[in-house]
C-alpha positions as CSV (number, residue, x, y, z in Angstrom):
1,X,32.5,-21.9,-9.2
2,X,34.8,-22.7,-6.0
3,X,33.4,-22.1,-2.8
4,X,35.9,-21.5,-0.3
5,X,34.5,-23.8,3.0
6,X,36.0,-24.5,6.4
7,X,35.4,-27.9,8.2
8,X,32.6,-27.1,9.9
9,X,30.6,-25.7,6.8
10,X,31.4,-28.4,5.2
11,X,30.1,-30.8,7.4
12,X,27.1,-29.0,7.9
13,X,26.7,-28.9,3.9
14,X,27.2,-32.6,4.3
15,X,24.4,-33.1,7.1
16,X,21.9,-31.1,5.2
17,X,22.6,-32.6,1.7
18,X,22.0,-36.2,3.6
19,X,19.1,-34.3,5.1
20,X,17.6,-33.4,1.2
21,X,18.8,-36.6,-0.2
22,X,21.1,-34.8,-3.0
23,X,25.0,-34.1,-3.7
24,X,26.5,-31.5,-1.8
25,X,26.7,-29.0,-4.9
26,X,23.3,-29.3,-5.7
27,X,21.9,-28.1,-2.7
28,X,24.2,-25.2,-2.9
29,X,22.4,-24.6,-6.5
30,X,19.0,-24.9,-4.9
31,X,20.1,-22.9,-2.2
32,X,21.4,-20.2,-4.2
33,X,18.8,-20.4,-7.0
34,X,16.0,-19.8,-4.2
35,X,17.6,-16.7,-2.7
36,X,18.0,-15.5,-6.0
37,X,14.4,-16.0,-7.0
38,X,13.6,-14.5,-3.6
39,X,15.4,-11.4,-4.3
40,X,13.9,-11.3,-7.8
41,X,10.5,-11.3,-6.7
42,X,11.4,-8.7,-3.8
43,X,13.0,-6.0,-6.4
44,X,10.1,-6.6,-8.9
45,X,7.7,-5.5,-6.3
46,X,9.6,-2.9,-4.8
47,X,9.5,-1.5,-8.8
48,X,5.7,-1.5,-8.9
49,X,4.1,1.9,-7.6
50,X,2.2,1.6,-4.0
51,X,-1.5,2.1,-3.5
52,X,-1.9,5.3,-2.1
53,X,-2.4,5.9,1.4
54,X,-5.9,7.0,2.4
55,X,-5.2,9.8,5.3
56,X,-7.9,9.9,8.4
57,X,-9.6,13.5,9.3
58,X,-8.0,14.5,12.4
59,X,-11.6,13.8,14.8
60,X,-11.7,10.1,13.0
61,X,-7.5,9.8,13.9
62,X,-8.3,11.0,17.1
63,X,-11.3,8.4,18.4
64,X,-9.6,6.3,16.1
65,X,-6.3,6.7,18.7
66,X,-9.1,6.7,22.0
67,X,-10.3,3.5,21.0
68,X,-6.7,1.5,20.8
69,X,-5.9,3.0,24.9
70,X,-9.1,1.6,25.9
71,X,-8.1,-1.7,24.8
């Protein structure tokens, strides 16, 4: 793959690749293989169904609500 990067991405590829101690192209691998992961893990969760939300009786949402302004 070709990555298309002006001066000052490079050189900022270059600082944090000193920074991590590896080549240039392999922190672009690590980089990209952790925002992959990332989004992964973010879609596999979103697929899962949610809990279900546990609504309040109206009195309870209301002293519920009286309690937080008296904070």
């Amino acid at each position: 793959m070709y990555l298309n990067l002006d001066d000052e991405q490079r050189s900022q590829l270059e600082l944090i690749s000193i920074h991590l101690g590896k080549p240039p192209a392999q922190a672009v691998m690590d980089a990209v293989y952790s925002l992959l992961q990332r989004d992964v893990e973010f879609w596999e969760s979103a697929e899962r169904p949610q809990q279900s939300q546990r609504f309040l009786a109206e009195d309870a949402l209301g002293a519920r609500f009286a309690r937080m302004l008296r904070r």
